[in-house]
Biopython code that builds the backbone (N, CA, C, O; Angstrom):
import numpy as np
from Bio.PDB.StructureBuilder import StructureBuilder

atoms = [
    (1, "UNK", "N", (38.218, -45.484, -56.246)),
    (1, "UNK", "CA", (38.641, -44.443, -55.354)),
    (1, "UNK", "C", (38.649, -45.032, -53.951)),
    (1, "UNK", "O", (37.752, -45.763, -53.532)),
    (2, "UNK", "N", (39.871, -44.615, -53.152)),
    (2, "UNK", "CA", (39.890, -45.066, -51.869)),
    (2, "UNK", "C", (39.997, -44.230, -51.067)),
    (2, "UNK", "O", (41.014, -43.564, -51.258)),
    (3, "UNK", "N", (39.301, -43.860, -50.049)),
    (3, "UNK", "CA", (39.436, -42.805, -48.909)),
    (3, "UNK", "C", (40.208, -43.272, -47.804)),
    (3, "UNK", "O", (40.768, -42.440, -47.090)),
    (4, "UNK", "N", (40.299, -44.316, -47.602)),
    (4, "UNK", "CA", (41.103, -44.904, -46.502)),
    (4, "UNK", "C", (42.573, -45.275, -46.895)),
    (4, "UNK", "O", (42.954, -45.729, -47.974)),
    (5, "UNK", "N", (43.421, -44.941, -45.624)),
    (5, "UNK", "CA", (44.632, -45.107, -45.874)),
    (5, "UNK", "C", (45.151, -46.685, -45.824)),
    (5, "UNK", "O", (46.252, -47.095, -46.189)),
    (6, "UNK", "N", (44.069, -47.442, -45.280)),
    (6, "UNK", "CA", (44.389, -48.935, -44.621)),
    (6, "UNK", "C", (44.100, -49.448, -46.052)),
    (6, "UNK", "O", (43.575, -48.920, -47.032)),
    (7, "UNK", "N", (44.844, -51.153, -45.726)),
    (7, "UNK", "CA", (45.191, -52.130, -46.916)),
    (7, "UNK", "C", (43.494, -51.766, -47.200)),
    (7, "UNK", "O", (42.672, -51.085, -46.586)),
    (8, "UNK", "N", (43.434, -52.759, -48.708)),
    (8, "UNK", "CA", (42.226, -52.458, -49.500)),
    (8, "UNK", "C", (42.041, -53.375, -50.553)),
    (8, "UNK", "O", (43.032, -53.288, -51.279)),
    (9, "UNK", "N", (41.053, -54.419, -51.093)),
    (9, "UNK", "CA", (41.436, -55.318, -51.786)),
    (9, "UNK", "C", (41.299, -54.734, -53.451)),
    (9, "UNK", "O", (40.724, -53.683, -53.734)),
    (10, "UNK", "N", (41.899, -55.577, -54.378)),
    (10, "UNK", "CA", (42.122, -54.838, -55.629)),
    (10, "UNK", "C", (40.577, -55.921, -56.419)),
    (10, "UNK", "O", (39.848, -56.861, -56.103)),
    (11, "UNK", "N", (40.788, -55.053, -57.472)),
    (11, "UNK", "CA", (39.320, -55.376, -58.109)),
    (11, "UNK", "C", (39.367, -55.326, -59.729)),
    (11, "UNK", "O", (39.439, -54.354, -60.481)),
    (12, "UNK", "N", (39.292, -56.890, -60.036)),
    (12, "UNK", "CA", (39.258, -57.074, -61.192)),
    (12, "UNK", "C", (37.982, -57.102, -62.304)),
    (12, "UNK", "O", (36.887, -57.593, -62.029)),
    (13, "UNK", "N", (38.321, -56.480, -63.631)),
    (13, "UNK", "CA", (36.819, -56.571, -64.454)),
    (13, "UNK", "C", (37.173, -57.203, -66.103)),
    (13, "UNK", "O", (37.614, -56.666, -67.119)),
    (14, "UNK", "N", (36.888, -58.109, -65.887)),
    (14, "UNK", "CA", (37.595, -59.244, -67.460)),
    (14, "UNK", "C", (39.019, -59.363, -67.563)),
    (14, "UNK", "O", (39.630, -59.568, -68.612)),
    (15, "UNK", "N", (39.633, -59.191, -66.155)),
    (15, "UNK", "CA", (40.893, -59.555, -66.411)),
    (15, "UNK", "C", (41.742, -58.564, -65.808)),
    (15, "UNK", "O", (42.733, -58.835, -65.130)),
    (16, "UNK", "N", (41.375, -57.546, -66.042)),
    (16, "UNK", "CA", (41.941, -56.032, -65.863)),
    (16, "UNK", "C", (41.834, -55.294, -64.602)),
    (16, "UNK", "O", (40.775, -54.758, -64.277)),
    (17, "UNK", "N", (43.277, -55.227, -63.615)),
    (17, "UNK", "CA", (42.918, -54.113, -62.321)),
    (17, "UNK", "C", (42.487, -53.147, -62.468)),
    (17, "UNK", "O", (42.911, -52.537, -63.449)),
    (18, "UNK", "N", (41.520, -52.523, -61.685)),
    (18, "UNK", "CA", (41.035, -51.412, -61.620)),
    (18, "UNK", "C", (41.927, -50.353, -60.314)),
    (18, "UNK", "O", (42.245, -50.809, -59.216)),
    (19, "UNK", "N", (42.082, -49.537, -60.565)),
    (19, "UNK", "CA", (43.120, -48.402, -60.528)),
    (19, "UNK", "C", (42.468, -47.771, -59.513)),
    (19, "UNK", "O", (41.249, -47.613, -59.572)),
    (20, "UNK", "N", (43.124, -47.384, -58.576)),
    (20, "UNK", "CA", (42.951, -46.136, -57.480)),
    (20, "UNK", "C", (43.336, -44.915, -58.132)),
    (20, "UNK", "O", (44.404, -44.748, -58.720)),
    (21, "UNK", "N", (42.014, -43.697, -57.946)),
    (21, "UNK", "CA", (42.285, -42.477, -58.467)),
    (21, "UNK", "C", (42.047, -41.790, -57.480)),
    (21, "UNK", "O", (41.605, -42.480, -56.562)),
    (22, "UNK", "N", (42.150, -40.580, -57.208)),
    (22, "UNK", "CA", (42.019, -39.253, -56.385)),
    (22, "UNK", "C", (40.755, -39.009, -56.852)),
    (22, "UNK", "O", (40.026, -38.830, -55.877)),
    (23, "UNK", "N", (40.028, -38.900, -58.086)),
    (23, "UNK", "CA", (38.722, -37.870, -58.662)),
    (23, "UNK", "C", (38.471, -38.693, -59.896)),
    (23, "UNK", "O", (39.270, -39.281, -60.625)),
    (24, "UNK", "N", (37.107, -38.584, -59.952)),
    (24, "UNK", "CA", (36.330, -39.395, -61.061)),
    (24, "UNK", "C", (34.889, -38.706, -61.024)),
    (24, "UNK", "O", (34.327, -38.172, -60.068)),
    (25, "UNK", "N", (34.366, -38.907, -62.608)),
    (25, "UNK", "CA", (32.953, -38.257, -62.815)),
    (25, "UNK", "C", (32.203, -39.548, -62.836)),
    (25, "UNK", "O", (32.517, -40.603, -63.387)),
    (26, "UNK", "N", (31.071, -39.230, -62.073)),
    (26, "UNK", "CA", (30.161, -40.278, -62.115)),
    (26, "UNK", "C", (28.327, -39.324, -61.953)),
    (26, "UNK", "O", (27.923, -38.492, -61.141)),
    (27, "UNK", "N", (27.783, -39.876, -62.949)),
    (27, "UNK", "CA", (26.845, -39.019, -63.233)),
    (27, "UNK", "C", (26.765, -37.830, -63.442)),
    (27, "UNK", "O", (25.828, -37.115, -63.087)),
    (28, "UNK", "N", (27.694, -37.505, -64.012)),
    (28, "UNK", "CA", (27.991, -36.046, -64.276)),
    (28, "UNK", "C", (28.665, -34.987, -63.081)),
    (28, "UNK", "O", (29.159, -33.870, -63.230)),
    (29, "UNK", "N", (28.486, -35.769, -61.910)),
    (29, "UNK", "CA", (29.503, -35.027, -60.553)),
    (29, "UNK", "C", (30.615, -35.417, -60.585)),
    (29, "UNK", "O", (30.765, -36.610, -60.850)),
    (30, "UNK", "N", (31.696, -34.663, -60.359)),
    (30, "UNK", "CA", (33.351, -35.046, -59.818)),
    (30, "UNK", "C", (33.275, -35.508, -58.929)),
    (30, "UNK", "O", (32.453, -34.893, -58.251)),
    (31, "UNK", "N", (33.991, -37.001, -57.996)),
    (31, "UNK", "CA", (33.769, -36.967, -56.850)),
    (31, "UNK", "C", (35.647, -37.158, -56.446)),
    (31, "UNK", "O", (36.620, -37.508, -57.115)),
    (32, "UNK", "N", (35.519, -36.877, -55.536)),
    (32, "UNK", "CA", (36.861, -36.865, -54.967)),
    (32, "UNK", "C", (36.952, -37.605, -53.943)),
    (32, "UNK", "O", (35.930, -37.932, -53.341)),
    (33, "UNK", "N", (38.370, -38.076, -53.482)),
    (33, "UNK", "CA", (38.449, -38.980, -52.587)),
    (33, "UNK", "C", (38.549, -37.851, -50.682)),
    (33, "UNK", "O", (38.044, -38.085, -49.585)),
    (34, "UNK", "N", (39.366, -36.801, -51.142)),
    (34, "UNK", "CA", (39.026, -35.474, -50.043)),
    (34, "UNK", "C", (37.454, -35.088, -49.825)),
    (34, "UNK", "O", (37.231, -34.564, -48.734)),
    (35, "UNK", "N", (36.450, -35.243, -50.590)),
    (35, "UNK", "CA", (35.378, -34.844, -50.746)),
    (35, "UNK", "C", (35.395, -33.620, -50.972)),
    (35, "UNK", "O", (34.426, -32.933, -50.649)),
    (36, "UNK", "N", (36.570, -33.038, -51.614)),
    (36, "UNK", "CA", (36.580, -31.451, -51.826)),
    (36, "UNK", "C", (35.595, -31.331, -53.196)),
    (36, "UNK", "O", (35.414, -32.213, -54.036)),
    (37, "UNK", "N", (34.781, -29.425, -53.155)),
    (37, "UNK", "CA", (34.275, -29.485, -53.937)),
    (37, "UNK", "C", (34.505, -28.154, -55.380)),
    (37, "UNK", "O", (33.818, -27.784, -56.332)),
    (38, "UNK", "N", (35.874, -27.794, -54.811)),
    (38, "UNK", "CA", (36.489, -27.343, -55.573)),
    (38, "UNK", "C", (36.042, -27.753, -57.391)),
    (38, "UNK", "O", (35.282, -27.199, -58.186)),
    (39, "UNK", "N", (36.706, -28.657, -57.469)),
    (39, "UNK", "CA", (36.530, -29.256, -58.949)),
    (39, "UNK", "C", (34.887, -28.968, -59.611)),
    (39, "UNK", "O", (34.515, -28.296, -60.574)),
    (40, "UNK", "N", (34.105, -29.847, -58.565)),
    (40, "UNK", "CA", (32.725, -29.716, -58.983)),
    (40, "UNK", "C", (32.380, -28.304, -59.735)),
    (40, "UNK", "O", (32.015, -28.053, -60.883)),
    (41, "UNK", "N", (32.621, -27.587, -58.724)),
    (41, "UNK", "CA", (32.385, -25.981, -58.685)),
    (41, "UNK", "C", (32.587, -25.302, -60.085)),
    (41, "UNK", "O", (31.851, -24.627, -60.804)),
    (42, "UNK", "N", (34.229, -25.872, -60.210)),
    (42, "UNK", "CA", (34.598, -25.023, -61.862)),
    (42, "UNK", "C", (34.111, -25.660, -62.923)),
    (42, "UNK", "O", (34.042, -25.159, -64.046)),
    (43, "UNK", "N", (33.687, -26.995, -62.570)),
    (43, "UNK", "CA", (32.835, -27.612, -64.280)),
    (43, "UNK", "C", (31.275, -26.951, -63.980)),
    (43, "UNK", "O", (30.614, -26.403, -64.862)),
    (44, "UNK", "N", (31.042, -27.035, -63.251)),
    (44, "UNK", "CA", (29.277, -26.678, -63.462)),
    (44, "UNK", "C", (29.927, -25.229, -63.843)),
    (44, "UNK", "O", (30.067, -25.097, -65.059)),
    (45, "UNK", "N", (30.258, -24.360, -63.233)),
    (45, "UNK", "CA", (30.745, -22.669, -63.978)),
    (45, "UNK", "C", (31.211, -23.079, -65.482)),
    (45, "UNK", "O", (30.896, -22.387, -66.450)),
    (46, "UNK", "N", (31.715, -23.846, -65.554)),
    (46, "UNK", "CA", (32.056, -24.281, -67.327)),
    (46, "UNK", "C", (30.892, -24.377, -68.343)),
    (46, "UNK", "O", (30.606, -23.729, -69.350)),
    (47, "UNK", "N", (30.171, -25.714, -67.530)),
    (47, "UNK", "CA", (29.025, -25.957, -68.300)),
    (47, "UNK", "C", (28.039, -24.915, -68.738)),
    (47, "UNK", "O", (27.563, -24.690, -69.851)),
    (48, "UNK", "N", (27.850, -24.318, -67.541)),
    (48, "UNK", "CA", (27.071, -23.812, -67.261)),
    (48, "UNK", "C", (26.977, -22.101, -68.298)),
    (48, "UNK", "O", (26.040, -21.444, -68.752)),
    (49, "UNK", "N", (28.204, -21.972, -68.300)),
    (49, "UNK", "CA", (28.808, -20.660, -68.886)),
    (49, "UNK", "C", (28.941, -20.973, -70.522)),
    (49, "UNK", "O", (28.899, -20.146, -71.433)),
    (50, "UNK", "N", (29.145, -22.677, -70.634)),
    (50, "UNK", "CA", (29.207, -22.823, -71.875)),
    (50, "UNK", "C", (27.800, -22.727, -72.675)),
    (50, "UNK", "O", (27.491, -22.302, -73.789)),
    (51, "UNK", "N", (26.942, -23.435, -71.383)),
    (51, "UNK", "CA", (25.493, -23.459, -72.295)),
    (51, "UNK", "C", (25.321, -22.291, -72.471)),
    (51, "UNK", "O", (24.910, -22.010, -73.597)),
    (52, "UNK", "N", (25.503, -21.314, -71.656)),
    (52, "UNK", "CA", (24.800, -19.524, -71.950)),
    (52, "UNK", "C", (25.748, -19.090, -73.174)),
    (52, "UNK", "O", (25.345, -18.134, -73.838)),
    (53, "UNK", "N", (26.564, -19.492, -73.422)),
    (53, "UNK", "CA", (27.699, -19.137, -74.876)),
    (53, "UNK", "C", (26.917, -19.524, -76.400)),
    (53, "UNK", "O", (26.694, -18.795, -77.367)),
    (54, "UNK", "N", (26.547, -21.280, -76.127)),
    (54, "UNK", "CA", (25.983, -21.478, -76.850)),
    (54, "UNK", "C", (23.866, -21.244, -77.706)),
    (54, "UNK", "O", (23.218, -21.608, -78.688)),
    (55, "UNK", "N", (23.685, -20.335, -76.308)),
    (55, "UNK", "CA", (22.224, -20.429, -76.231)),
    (55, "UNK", "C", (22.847, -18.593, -76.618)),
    (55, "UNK", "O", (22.003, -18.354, -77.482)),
    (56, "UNK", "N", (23.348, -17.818, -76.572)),
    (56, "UNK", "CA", (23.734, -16.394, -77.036)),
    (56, "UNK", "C", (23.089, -16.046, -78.027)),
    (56, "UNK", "O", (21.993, -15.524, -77.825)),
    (57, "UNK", "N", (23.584, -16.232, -79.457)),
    (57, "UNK", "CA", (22.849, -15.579, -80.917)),
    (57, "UNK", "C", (21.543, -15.972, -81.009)),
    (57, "UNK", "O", (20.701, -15.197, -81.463)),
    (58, "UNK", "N", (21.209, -17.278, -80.570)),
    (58, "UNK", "CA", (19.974, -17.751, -81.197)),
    (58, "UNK", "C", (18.871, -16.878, -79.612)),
    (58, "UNK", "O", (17.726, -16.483, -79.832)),
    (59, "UNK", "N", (19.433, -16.765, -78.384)),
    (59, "UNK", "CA", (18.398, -16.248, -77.800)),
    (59, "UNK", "C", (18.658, -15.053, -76.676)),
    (59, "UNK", "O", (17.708, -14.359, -76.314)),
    (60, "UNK", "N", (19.548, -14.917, -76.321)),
    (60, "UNK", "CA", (20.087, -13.780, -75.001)),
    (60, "UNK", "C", (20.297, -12.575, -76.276)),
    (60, "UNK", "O", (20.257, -11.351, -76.154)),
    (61, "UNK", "N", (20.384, -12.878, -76.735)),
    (61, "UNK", "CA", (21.168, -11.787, -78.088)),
    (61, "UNK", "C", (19.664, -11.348, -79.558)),
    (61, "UNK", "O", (19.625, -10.497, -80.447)),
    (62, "UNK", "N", (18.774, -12.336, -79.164)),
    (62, "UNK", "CA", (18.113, -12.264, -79.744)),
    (62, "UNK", "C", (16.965, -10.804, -79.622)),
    (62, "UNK", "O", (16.302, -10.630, -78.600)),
    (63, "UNK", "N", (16.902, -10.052, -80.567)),
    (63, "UNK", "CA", (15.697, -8.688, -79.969)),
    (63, "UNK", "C", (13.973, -8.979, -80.028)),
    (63, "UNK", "O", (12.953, -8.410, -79.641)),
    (64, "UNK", "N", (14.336, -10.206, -80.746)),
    (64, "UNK", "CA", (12.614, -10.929, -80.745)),
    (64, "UNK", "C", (12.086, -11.500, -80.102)),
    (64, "UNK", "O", (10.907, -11.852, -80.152)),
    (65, "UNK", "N", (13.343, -11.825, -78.918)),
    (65, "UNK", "CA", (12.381, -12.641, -77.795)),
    (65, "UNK", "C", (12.375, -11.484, -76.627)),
    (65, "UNK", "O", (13.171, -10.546, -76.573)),
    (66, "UNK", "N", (11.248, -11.767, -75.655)),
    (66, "UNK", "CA", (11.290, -10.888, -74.473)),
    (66, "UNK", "C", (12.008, -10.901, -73.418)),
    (66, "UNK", "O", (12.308, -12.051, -73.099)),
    (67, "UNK", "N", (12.408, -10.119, -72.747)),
    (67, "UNK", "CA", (13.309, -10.565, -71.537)),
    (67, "UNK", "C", (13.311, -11.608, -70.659)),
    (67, "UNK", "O", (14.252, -12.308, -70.283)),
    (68, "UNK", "N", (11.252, -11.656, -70.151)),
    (68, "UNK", "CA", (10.600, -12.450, -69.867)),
    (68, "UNK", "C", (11.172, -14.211, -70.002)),
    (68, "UNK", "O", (11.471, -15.112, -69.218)),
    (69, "UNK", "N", (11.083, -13.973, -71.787)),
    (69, "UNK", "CA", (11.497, -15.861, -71.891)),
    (69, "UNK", "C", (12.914, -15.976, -71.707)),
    (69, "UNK", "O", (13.351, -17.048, -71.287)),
    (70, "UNK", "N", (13.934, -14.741, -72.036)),
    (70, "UNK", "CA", (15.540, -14.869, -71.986)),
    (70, "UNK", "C", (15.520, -15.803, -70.218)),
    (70, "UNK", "O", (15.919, -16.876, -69.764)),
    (71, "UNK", "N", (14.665, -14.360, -69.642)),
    (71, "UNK", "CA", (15.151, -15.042, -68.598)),
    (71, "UNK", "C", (14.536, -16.445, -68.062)),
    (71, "UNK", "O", (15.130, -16.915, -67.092)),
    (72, "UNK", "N", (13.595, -17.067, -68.484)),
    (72, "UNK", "CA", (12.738, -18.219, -67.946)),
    (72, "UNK", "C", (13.716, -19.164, -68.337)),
    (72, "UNK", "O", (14.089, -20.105, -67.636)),
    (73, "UNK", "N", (14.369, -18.724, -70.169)),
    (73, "UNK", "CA", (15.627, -19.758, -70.292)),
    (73, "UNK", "C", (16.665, -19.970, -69.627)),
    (73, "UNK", "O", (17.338, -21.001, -69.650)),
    (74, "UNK", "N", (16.851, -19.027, -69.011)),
    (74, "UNK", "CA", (18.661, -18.485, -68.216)),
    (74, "UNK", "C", (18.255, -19.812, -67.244)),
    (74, "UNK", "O", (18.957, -20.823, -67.274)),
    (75, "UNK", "N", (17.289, -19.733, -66.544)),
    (75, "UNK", "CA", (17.048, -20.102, -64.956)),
    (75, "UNK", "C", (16.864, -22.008, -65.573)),
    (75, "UNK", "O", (17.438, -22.910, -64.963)),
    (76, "UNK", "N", (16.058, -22.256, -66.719)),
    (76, "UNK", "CA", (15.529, -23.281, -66.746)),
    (76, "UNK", "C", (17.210, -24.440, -67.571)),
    (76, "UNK", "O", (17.647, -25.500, -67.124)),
    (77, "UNK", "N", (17.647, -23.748, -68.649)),
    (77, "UNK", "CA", (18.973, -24.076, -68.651)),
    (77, "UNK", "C", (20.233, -23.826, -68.021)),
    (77, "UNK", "O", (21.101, -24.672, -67.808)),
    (78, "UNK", "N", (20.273, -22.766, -67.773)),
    (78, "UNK", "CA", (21.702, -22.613, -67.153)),
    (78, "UNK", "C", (22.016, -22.406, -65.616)),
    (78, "UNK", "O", (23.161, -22.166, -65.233)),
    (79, "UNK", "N", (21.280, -22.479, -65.029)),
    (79, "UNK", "CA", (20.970, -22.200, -63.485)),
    (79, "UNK", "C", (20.996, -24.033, -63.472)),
    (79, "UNK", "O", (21.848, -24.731, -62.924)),
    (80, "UNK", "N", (19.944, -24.442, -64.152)),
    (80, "UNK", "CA", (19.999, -26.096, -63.856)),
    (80, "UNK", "C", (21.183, -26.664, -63.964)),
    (80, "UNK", "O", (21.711, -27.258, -63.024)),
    (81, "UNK", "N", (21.820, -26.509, -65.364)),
    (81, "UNK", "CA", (23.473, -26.958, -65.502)),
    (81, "UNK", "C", (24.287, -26.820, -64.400)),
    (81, "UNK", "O", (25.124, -27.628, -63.996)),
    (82, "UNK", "N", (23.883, -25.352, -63.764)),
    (82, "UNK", "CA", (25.199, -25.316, -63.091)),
    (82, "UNK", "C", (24.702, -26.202, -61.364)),
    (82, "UNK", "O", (25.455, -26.858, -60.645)),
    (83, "UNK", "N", (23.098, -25.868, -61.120)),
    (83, "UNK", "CA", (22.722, -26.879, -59.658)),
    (83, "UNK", "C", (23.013, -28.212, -59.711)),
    (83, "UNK", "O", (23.008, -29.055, -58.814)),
    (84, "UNK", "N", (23.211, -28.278, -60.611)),
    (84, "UNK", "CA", (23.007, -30.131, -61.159)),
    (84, "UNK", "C", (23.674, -31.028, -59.414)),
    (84, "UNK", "O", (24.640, -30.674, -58.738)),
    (85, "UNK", "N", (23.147, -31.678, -59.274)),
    (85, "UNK", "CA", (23.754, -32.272, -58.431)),
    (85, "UNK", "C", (24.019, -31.616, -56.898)),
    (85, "UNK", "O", (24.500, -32.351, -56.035)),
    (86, "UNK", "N", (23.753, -30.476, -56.643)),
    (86, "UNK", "CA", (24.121, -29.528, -55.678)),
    (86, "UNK", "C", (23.471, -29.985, -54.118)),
    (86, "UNK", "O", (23.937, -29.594, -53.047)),
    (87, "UNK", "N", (22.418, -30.803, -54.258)),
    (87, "UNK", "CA", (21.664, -31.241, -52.980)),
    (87, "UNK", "C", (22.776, -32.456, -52.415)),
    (87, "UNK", "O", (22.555, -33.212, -51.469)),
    (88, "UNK", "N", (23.560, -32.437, -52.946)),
    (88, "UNK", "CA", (24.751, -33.714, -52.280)),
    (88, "UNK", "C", (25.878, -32.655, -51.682)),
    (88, "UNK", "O", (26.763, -33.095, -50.949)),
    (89, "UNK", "N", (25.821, -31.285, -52.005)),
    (89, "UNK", "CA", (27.125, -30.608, -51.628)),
    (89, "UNK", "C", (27.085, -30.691, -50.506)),
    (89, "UNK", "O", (26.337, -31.513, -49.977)),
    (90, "UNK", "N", (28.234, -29.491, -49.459)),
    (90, "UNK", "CA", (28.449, -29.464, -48.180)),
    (90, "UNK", "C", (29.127, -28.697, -48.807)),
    (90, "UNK", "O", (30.079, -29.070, -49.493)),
    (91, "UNK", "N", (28.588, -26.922, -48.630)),
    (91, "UNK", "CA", (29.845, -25.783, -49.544)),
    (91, "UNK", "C", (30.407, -25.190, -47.656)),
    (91, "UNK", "O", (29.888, -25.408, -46.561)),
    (92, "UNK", "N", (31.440, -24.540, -47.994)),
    (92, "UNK", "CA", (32.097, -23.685, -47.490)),
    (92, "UNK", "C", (31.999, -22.141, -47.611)),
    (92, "UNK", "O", (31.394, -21.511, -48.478)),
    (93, "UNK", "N", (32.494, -21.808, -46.890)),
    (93, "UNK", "CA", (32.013, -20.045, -47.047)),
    (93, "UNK", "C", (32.754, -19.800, -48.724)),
    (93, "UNK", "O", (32.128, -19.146, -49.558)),
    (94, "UNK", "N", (33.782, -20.257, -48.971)),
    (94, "UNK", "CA", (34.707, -19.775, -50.060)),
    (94, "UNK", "C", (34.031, -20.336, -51.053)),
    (94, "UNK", "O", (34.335, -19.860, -52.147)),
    (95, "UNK", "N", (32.904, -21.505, -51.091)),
    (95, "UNK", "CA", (32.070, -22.549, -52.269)),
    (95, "UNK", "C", (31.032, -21.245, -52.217)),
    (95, "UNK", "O", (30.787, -20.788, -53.334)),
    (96, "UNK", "N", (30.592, -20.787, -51.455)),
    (96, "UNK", "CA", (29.412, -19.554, -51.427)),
    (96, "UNK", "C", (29.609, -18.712, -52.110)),
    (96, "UNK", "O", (28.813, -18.361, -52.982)),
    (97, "UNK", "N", (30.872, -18.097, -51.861)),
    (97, "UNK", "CA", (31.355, -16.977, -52.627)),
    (97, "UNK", "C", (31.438, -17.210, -54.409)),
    (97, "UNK", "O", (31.261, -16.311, -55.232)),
    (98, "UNK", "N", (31.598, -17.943, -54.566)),
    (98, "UNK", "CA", (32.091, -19.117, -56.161)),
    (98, "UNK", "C", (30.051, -18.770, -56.393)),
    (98, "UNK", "O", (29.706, -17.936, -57.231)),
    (99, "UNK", "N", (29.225, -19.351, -55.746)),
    (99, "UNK", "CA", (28.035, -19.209, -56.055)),
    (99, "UNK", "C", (27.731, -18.383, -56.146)),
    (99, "UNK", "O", (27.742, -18.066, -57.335)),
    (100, "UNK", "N", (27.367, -17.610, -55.506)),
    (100, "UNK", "CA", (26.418, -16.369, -55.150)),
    (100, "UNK", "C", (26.130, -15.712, -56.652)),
    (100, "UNK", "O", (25.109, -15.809, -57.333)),
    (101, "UNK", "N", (27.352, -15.021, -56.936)),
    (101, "UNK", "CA", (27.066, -14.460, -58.360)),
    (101, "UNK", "C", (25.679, -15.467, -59.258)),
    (101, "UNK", "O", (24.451, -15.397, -59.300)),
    (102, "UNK", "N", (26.442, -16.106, -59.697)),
    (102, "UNK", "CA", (25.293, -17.329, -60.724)),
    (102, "UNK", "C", (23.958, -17.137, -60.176)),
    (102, "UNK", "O", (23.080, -16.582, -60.835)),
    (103, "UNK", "N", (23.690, -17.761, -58.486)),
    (103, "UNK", "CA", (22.728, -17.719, -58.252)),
    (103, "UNK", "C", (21.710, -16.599, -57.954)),
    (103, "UNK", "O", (20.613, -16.409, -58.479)),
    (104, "UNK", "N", (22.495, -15.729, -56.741)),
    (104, "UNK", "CA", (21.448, -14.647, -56.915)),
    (104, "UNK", "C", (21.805, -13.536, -57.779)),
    (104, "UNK", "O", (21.612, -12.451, -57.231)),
    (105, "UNK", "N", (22.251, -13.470, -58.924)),
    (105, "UNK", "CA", (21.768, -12.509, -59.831)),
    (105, "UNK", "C", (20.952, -12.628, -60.904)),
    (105, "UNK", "O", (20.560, -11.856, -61.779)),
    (106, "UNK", "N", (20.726, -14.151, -60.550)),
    (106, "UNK", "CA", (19.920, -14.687, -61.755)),
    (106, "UNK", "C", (18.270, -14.151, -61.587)),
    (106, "UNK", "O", (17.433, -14.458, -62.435)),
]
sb = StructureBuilder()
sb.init_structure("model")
sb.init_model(0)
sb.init_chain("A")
sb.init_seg("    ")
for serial, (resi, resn, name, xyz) in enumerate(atoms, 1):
    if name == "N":
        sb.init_residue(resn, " ", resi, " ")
    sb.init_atom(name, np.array(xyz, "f"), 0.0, 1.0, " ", f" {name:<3s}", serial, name[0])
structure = sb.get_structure()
């Protein structure tokens, strides 16, 4: 990824150029060459929405567990999925709005 518009040297790995992209995952964050955090935003809501999909029958849905642990799970899986990485952001009022729900209704 290149942020700069100026020349830039190319970079080989066993032979093979390596490619200028706009956006790439690295450790599980999108990073972009805008530093926009758009993208980020809708995979952690993915993940995040996916883990609560998949954690459903066996426990949100479940009448044997207490609300108590539903919710200790909500916060400890799916709140984490979706912060993952979040101490690197720089949100915008419109990245706030995208949050808020997830976070404070949790």
């Amino acid at each position: 990824m290149n942020t700069s518009s100026a020349a830039h040297p190319t970079f080989t790995v066993h032979g093979d150029s390596l490619n200028d992209v706009h956006q790439f995952t690295y450790l599980g964050s999108i990073l972009t060459s805008d530093c926009d955090l758009n993208n980020e935003i809708q995979q952690r809501v993915k993940l995040a929405s996916a883990a609560f999909g998949r954690l459903s029958h066996r426990v949100f849905l479940n009448r044997n567990i207490a609300i108590a642990t539903k919710i200790a799970v909500y916060k400890a899986i799916c709140i984490f999925i979706f912060l993952y990485g979040y101490e690197s952001w720089t949100p915008y009022r419109r990245h706030i709005k995208t949050l808020r729900p997830f976070i404070y209704d949790a």
